[in-house]
Biopython code that builds the backbone (N, CA, C, O; Angstrom):
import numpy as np
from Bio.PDB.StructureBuilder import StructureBuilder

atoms = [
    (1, "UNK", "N", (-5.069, -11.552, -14.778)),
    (1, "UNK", "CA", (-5.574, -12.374, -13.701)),
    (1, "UNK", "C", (-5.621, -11.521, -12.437)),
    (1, "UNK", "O", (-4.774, -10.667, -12.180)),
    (2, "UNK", "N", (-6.560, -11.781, -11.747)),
    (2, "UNK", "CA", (-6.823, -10.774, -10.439)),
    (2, "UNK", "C", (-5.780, -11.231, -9.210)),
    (2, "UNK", "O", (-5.116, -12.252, -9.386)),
    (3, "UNK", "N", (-5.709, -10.855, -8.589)),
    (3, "UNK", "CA", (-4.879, -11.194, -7.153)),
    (3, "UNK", "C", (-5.805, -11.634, -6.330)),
    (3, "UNK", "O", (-6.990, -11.377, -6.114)),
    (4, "UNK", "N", (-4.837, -12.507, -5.828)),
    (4, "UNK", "CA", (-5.392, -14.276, -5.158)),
    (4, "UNK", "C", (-5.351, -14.185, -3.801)),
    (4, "UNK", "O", (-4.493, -14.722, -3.099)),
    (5, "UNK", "N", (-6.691, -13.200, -3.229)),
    (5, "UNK", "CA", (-7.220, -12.606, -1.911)),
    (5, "UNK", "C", (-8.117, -13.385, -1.326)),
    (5, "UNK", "O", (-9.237, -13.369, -1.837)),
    (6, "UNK", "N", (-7.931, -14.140, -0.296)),
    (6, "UNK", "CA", (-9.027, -14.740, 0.357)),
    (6, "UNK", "C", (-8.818, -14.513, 1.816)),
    (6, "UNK", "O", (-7.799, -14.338, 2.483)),
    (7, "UNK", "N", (-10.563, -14.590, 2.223)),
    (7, "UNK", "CA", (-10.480, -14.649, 3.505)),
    (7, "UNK", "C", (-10.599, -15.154, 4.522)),
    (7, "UNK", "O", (-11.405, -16.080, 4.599)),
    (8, "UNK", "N", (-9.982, -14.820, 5.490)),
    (8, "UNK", "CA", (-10.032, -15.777, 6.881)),
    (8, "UNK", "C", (-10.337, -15.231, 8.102)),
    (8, "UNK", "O", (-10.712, -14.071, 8.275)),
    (9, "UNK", "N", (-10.150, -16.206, 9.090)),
    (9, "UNK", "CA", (-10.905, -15.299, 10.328)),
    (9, "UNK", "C", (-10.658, -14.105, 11.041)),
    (9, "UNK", "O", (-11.391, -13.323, 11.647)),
    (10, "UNK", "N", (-8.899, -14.182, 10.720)),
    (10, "UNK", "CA", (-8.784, -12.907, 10.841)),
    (10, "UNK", "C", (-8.290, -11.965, 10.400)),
    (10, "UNK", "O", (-7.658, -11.230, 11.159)),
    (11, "UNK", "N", (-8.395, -11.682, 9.133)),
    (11, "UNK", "CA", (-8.162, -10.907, 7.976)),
    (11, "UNK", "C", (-8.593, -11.820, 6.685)),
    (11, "UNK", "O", (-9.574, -12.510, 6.407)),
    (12, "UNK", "N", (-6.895, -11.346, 5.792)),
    (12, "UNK", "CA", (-7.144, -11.830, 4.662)),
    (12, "UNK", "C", (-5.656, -12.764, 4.546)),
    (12, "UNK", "O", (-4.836, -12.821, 5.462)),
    (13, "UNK", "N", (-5.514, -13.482, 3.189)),
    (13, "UNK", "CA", (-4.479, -14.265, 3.246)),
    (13, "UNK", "C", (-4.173, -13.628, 1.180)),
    (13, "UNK", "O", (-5.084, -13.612, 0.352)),
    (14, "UNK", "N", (-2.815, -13.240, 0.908)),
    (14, "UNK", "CA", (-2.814, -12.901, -0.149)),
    (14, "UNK", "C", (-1.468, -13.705, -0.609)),
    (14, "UNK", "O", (-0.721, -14.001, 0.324)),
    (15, "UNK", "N", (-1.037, -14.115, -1.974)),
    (15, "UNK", "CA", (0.497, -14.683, -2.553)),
    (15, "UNK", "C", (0.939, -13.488, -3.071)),
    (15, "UNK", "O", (0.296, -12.505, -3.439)),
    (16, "UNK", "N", (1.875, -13.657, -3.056)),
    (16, "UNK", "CA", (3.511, -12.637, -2.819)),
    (16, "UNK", "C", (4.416, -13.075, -3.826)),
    (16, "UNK", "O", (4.617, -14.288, -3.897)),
    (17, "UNK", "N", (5.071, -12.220, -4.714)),
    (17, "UNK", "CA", (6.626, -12.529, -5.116)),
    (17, "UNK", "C", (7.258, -11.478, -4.798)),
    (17, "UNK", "O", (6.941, -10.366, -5.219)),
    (18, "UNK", "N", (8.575, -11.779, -3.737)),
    (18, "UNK", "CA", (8.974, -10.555, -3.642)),
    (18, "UNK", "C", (10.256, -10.707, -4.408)),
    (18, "UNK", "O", (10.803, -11.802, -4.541)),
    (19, "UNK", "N", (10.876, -9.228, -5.070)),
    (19, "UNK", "CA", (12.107, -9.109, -5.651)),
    (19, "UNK", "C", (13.165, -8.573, -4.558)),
    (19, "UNK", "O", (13.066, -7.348, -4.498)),
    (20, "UNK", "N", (14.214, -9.103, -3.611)),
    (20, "UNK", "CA", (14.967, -8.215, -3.196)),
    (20, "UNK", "C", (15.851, -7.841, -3.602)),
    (20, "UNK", "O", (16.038, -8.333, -4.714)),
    (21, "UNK", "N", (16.872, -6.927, -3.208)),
    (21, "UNK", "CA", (17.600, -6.112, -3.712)),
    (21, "UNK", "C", (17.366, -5.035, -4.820)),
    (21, "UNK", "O", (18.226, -4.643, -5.609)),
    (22, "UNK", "N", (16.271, -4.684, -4.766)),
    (22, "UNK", "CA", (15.756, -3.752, -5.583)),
    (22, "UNK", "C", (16.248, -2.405, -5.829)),
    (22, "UNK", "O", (17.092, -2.078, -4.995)),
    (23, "UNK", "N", (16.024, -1.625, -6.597)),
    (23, "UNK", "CA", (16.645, -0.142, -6.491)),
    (23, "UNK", "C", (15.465, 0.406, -5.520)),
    (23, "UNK", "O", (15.918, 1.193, -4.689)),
    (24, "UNK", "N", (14.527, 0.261, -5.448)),
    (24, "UNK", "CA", (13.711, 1.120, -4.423)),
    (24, "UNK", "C", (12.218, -0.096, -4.268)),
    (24, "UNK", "O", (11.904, -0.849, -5.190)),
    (25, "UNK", "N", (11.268, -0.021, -2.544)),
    (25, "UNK", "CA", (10.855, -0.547, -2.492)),
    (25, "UNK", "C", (9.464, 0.130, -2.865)),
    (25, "UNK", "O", (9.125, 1.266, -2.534)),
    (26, "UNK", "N", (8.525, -1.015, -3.811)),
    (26, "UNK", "CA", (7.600, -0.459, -4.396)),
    (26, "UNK", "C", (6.670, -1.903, -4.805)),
    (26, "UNK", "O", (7.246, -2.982, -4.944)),
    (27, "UNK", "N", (5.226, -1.765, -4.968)),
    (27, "UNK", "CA", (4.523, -2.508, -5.146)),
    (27, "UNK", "C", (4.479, -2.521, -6.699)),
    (27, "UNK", "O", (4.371, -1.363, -7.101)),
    (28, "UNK", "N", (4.529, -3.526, -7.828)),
    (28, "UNK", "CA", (4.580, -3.374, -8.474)),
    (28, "UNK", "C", (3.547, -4.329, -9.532)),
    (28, "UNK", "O", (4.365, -4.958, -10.204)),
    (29, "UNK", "N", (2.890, -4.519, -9.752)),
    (29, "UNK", "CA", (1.561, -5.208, -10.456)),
    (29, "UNK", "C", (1.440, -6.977, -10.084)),
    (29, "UNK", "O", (2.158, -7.695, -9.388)),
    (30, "UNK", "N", (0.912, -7.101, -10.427)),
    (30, "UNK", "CA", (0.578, -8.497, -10.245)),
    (30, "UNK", "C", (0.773, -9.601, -11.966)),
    (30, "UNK", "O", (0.367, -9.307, -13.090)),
    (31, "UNK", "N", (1.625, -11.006, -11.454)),
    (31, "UNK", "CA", (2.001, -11.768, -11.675)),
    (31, "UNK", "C", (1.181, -13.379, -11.551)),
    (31, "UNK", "O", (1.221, -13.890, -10.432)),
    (32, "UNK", "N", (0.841, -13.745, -12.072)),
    (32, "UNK", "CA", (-0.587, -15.085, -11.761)),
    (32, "UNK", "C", (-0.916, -15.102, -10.933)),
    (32, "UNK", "O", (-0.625, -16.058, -10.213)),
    (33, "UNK", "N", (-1.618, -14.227, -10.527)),
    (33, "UNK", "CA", (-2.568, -14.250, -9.273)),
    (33, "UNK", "C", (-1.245, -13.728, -7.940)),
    (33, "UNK", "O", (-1.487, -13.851, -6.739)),
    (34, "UNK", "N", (-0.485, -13.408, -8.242)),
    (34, "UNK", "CA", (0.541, -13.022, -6.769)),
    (34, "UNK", "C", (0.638, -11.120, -7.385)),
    (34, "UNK", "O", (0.497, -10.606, -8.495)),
    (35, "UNK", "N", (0.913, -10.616, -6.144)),
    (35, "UNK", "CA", (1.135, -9.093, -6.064)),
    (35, "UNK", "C", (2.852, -9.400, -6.188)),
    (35, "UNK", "O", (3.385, -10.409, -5.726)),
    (36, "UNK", "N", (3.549, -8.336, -6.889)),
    (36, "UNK", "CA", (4.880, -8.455, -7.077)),
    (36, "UNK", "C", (5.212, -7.320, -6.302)),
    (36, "UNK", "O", (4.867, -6.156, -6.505)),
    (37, "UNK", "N", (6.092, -7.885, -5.168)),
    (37, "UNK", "CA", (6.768, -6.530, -4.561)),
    (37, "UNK", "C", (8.214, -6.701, -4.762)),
    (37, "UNK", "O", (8.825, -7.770, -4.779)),
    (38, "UNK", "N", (8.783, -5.271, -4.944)),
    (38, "UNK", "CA", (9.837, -5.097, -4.602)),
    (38, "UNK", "C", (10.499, -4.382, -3.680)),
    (38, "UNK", "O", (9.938, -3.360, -3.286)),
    (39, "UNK", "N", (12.358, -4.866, -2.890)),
    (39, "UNK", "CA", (12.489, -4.516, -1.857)),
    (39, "UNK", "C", (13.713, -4.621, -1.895)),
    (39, "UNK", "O", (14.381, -5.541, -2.366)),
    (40, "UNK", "N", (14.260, -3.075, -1.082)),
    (40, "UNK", "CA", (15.982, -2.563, -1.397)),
    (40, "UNK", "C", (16.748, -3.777, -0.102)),
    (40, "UNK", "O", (17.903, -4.177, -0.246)),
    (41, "UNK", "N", (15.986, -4.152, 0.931)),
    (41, "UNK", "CA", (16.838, -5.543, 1.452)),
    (41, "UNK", "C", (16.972, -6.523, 0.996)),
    (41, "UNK", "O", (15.947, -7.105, 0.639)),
    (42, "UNK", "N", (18.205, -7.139, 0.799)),
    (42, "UNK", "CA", (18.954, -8.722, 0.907)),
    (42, "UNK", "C", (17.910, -9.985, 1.475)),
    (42, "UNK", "O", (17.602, -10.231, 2.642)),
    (43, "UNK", "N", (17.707, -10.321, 0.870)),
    (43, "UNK", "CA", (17.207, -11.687, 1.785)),
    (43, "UNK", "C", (18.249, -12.603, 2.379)),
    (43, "UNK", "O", (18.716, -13.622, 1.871)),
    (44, "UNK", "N", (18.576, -11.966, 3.743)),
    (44, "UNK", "CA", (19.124, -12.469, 4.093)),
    (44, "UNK", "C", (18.328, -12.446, 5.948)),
    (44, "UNK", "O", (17.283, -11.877, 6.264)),
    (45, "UNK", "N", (18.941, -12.981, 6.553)),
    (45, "UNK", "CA", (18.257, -12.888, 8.190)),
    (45, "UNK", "C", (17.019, -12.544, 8.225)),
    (45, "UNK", "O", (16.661, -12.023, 9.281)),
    (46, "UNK", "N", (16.054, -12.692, 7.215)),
    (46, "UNK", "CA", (15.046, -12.124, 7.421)),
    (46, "UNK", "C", (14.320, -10.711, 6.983)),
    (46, "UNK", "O", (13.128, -10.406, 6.943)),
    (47, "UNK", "N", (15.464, -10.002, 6.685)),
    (47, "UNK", "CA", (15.266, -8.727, 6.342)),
    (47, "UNK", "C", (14.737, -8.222, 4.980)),
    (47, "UNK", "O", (14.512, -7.025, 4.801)),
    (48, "UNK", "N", (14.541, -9.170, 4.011)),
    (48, "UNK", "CA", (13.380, -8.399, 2.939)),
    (48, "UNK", "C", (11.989, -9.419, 3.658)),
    (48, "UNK", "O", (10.986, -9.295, 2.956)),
    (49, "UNK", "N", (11.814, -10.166, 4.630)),
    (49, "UNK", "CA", (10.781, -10.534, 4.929)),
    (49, "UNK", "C", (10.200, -9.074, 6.070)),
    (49, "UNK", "O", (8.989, -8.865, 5.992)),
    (50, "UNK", "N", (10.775, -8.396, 6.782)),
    (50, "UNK", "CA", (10.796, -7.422, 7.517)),
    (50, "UNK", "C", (10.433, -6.024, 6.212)),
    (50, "UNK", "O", (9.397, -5.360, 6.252)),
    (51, "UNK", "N", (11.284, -5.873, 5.393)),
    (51, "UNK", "CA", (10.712, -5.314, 4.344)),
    (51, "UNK", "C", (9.650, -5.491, 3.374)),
    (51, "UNK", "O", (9.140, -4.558, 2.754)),
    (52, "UNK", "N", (9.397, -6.452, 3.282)),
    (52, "UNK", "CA", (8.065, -7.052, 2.542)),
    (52, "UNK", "C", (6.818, -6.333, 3.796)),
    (52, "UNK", "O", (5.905, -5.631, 3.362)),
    (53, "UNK", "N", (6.947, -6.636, 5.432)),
    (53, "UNK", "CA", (5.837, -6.359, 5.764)),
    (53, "UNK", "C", (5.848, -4.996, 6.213)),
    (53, "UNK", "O", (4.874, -4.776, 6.933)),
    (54, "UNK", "N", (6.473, -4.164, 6.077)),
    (54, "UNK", "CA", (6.897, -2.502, 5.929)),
    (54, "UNK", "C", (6.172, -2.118, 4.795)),
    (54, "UNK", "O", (5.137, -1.452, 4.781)),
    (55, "UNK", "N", (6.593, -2.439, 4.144)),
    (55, "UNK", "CA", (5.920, -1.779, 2.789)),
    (55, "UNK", "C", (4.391, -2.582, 2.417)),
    (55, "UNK", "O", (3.685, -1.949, 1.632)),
    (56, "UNK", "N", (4.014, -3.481, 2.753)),
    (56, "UNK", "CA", (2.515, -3.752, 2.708)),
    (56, "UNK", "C", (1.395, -2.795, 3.883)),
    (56, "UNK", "O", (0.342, -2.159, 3.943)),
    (57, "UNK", "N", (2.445, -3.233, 4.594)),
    (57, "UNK", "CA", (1.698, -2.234, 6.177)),
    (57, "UNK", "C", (1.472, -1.130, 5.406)),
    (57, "UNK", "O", (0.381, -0.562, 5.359)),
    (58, "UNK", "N", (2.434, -0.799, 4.804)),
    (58, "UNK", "CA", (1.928, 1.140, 4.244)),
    (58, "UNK", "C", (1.093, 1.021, 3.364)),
    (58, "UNK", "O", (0.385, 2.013, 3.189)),
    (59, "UNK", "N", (0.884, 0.017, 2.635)),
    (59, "UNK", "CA", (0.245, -0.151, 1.078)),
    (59, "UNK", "C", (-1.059, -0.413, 1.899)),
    (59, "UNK", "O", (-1.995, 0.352, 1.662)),
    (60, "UNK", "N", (-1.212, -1.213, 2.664)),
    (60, "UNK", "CA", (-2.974, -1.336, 2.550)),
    (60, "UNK", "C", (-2.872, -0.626, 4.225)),
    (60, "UNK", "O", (-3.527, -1.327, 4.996)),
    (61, "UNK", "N", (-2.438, 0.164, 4.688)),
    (61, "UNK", "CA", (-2.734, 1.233, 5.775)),
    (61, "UNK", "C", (-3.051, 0.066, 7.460)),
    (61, "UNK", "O", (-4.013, 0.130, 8.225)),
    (62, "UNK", "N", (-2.194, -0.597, 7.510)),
    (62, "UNK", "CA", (-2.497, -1.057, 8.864)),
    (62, "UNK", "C", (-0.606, -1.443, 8.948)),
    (62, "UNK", "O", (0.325, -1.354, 8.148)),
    (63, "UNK", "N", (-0.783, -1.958, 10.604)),
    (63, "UNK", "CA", (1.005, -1.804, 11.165)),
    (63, "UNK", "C", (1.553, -2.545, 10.604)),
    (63, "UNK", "O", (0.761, -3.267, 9.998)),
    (64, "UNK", "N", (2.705, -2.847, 10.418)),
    (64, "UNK", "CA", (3.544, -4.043, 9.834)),
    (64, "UNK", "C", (3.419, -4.887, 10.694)),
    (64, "UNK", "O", (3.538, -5.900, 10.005)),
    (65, "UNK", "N", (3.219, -5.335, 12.012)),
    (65, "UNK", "CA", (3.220, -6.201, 13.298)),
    (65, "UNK", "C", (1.597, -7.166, 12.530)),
    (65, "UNK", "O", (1.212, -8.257, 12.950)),
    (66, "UNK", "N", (1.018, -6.483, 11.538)),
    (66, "UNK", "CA", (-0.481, -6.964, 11.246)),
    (66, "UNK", "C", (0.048, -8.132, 9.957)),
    (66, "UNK", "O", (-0.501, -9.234, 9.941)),
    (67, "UNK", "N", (1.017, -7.836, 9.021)),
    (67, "UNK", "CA", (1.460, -8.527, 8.048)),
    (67, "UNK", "C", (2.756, -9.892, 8.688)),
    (67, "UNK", "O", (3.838, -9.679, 9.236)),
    (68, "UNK", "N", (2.244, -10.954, 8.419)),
    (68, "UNK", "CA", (3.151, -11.961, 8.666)),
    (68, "UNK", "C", (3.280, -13.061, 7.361)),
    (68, "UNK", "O", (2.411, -13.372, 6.546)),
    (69, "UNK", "N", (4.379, -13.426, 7.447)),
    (69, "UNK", "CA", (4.732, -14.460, 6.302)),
    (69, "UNK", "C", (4.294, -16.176, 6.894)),
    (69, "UNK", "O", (4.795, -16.921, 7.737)),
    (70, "UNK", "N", (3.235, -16.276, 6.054)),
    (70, "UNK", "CA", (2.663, -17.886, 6.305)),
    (70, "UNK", "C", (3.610, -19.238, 5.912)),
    (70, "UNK", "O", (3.931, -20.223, 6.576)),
    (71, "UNK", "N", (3.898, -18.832, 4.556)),
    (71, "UNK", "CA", (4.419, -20.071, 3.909)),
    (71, "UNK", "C", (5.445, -19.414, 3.564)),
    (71, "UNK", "O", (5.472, -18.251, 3.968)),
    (72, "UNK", "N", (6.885, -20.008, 2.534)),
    (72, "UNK", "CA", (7.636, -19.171, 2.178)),
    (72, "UNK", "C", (8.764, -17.932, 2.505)),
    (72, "UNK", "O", (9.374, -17.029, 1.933)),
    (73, "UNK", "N", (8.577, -18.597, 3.938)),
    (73, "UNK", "CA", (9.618, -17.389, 4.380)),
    (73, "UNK", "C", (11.391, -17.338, 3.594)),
    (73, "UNK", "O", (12.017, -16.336, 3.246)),
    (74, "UNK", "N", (11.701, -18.420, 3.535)),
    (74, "UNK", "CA", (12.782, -18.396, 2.842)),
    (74, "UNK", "C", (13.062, -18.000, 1.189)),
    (74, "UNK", "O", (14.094, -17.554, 0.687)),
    (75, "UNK", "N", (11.396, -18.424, 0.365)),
    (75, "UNK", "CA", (11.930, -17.950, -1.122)),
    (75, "UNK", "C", (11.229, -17.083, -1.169)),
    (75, "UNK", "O", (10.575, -16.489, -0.312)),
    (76, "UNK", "N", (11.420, -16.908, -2.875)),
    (76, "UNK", "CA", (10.867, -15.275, -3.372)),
    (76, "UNK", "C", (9.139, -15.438, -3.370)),
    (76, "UNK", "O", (8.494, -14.399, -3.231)),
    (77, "UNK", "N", (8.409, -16.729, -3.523)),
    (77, "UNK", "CA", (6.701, -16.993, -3.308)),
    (77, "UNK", "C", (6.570, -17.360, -2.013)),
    (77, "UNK", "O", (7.117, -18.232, -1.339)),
    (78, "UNK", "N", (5.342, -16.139, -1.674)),
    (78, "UNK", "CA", (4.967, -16.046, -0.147)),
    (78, "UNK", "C", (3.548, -16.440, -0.076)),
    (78, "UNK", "O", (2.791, -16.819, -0.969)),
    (79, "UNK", "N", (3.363, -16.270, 1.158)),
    (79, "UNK", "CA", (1.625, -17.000, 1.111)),
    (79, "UNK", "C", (1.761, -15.579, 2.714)),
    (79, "UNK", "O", (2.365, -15.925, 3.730)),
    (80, "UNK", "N", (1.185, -14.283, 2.633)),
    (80, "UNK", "CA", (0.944, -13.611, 3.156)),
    (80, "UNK", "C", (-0.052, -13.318, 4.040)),
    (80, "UNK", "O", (-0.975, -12.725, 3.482)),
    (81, "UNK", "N", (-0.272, -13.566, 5.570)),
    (81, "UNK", "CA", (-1.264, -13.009, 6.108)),
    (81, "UNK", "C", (-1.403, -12.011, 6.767)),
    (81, "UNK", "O", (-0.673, -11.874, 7.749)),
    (82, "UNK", "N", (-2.658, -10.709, 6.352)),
    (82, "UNK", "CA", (-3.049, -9.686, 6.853)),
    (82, "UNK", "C", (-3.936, -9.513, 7.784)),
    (82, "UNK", "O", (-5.066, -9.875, 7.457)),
    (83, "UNK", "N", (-3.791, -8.967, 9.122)),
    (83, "UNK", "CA", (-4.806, -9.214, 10.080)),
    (83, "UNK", "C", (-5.359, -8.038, 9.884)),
    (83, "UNK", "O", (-4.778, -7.074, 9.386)),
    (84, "UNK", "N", (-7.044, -8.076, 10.447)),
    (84, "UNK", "CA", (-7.724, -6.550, 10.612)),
    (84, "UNK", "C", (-7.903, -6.295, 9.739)),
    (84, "UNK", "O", (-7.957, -5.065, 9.728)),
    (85, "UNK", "N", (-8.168, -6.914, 8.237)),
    (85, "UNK", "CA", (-8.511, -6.214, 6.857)),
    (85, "UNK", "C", (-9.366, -7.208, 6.174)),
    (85, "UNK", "O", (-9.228, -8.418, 6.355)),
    (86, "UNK", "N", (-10.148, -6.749, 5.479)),
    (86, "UNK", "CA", (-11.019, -7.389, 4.628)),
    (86, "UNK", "C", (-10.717, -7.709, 3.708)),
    (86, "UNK", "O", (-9.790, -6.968, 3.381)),
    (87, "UNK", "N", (-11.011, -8.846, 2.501)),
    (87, "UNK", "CA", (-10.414, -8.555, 0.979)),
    (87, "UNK", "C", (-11.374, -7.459, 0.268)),
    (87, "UNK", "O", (-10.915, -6.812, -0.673)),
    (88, "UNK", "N", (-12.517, -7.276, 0.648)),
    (88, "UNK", "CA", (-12.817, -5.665, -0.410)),
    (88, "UNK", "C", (-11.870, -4.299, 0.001)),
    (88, "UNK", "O", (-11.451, -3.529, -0.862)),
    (89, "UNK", "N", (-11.632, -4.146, 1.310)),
    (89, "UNK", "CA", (-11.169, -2.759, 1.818)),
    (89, "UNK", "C", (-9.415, -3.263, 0.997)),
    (89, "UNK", "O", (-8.834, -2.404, 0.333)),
    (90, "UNK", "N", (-8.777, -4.678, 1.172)),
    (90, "UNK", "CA", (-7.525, -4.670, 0.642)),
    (90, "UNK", "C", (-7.583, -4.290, -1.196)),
    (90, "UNK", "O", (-6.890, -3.397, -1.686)),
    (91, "UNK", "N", (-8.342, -4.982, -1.845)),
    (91, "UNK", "CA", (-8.695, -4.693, -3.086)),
    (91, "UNK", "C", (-9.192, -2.887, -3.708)),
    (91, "UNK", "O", (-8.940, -2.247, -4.728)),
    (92, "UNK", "N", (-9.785, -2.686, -2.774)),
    (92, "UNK", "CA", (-9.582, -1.086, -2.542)),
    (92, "UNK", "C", (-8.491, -0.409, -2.639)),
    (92, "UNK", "O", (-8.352, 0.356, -3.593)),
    (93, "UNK", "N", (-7.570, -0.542, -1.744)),
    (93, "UNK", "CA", (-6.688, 0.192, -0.982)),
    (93, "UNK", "C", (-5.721, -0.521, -2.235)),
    (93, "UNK", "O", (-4.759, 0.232, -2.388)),
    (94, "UNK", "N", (-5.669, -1.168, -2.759)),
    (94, "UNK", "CA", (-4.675, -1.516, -4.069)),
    (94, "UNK", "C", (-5.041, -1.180, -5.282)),
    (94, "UNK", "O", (-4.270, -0.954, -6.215)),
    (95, "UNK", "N", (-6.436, -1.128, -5.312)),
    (95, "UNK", "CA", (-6.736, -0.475, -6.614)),
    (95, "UNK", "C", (-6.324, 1.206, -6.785)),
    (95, "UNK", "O", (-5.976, 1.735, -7.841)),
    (96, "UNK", "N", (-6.473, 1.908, -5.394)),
    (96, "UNK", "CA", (-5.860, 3.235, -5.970)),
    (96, "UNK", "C", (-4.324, 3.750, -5.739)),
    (96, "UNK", "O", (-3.979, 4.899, -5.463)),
    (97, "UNK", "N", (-3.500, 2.611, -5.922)),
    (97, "UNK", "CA", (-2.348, 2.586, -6.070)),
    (97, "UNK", "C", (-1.901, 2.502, -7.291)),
    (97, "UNK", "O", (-2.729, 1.956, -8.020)),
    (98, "UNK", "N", (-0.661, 2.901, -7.980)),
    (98, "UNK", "CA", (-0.105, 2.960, -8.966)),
    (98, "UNK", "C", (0.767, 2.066, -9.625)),
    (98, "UNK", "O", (1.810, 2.365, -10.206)),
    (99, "UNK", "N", (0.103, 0.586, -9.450)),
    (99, "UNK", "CA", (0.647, -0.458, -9.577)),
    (99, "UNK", "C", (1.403, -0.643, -10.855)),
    (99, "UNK", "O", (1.999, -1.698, -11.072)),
]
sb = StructureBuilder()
sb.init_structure("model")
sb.init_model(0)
sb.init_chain("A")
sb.init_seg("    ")
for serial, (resi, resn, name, xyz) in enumerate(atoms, 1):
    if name == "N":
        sb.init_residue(resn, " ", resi, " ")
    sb.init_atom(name, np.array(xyz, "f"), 0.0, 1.0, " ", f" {name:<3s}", serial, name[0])
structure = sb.get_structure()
C-alpha cells in the first residue's frame, strides 16, 4: 500500500507510526498507508515528537520548525503536517531513501 500523502494549502499532510526508544533513529518502510519511523527518544515531554520532526526535516530536506504534529501528539499514530513541500517532491525525496 502506498503512503497516505495528501495535499493542502500549505504543504502536504502525511500518517505516521512512530517507534520510540529505538536503537537508532531511522525511517523505516511503510505500514497501511503510514511511514514507520523510528526514534532513540522516550515519549515522554514531547521529545520523540521533537524527534519525529528532526528526522523527517532531514528525510524530505526542509527545517524541522516546517514538520508539526496535527493529530496524535500523545500516541504512536500521527497525522503529520509538512509545510513548503509538495506530495510529488515528498514522494521523491522518499523514494530514494533506503526504506
Amino acid at each position: 500500500m502506498p503512503l497516505d500523502l495528501r495535499e493542502t494549502a500549505q504543504g502536504l499532510t502525511l500518517r505516521v507510526r512512530v517507534q520510540p526508544r529505538a536503537q537508532r533513529d531511522a525511517l523505516c518502510g511503510e505500514r497501511d498507508g503510514a511511514l514507520v519511523v523510528r526514534v532513540t527518544a522516550p515519549p515522554v515531554q514531547g521529545r520523540a515528537n521533537e524527534a519525529l520532526a528532526r528526522v523527517l526535516g532531514e528525510a524530505l530536506d526542509v527545517p524541522p520548525s516546517a514538520v508539526r504534529v496535527v493529530r496524535g501528539a500523545a500516541g504512536r499514530d500521527k497525522l503529520v503536517a509538512v509545510s513548503g513541500l509538495s506530495v510529488a517532491s515528498a514522494r521523491q525525496k522518499l523514494g530514494e531513501l533506503p526504506l
